[in-house]
C-alpha positions as a Markdown table, in Angstrom:
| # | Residue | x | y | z |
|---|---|---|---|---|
| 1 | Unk | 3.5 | -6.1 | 8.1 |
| 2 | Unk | 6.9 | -5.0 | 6.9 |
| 3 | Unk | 7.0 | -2.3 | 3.6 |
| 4 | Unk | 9.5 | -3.0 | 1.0 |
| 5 | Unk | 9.9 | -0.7 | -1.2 |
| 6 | Unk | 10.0 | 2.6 | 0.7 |
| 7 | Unk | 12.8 | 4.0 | -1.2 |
| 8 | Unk | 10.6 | 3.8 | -4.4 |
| 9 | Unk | 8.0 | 6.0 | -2.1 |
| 10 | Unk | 10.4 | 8.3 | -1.1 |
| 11 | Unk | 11.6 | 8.8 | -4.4 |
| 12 | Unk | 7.4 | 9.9 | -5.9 |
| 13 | Unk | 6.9 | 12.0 | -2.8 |
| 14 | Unk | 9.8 | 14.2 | -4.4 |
| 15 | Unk | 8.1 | 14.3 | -7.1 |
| 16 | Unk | 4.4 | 14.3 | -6.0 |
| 17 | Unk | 4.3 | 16.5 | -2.3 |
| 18 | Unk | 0.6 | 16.5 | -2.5 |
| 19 | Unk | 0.3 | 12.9 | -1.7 |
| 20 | Unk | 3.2 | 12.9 | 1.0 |
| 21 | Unk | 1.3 | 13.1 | 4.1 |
| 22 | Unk | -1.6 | 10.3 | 2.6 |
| 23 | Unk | 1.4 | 7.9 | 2.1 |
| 24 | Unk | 3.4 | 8.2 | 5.2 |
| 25 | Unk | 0.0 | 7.7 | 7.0 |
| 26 | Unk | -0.9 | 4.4 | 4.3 |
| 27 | Unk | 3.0 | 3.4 | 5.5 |
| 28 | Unk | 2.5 | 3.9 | 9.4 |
| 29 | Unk | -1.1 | 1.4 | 9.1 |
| 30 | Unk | 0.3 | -1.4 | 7.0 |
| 31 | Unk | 3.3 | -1.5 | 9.3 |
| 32 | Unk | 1.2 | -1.5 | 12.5 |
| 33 | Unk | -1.4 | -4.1 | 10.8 |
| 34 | Unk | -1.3 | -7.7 | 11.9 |
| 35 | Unk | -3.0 | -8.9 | 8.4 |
| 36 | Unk | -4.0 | -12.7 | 8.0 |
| 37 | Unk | -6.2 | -12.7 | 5.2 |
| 38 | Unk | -7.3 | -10.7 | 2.1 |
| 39 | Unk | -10.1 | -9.8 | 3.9 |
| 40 | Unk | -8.4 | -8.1 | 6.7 |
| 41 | Unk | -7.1 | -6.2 | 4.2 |
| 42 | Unk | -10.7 | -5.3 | 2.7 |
| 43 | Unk | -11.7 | -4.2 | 6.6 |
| 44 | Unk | -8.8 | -1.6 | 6.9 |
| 45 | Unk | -8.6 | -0.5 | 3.1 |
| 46 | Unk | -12.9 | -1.2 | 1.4 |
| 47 | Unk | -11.6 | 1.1 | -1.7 |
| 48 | Unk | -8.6 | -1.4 | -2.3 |
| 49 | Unk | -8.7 | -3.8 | -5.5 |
| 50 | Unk | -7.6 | -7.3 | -4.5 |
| 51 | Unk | -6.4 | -8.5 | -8.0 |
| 52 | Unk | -4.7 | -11.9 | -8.9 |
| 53 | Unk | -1.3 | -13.0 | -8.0 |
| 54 | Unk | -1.5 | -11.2 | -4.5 |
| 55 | Unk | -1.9 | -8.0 | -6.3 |
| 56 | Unk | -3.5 | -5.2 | -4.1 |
| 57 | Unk | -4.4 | -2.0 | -5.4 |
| 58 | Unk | -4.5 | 0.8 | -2.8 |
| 59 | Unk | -6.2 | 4.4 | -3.5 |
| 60 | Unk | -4.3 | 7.3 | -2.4 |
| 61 | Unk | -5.6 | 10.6 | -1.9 |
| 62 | Unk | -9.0 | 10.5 | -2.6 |
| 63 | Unk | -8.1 | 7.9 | -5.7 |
| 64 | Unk | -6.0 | 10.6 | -7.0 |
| 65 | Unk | -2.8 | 8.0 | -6.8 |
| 66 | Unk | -3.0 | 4.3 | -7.1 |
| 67 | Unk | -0.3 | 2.2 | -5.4 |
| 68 | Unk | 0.0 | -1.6 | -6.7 |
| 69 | Unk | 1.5 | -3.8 | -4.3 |
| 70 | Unk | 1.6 | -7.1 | -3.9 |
| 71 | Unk | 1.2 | -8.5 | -0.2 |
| 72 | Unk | 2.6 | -11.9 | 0.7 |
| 73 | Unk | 0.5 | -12.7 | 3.7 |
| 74 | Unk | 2.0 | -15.6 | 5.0 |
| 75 | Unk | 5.4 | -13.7 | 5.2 |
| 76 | Unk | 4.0 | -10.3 | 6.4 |
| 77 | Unk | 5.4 | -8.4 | 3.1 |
| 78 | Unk | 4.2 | -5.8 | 0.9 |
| 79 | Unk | 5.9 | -5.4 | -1.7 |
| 80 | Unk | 5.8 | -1.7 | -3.5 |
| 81 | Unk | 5.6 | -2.4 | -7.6 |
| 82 | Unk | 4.2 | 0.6 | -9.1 |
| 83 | Unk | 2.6 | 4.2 | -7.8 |
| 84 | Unk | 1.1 | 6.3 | -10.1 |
């Protein structure tokens, strides 16, 4: 899968350095996943919240941080919208 949004990543872990290492390692699995369904999704990441529109909901550190994305399967994106 291919990340976009990184610079919007790079720009909290300035911000939020406690989290840096739990995101650069969520960054390295989505881009060396081969993810062909929701469910794949649910095998790698069981705590993530599949919502509507292709929303996916990803915990970070513990649940600590919450990174909305929304994955377009079909064109192996994930597209960074929010982190918080």
């Amino acid at each position: 899968m291919k990340v976009v949004g990184l610079k919007l990543l790079d720009e909290f872990k300035k911000k939020h350095g406690d989290c840096r290492r739990q995101i650069d390692g969520w960054v390295n699995d989505v881009t060396n996943s081969n993810w062909r369904s929701f469910n794949d999704i649910k095998k790698d990441y069981p705590q993530a919240s599949i919502l509507h529109d292709n929303t996916v909901i990803f915990n970070i550190k513990g649940n600590n941080y919450r990174l909305a994305t929304v994955v377009v399967i079909v064109a192996g994106r994930v597209f960074i919208t929010l982190r918080g």
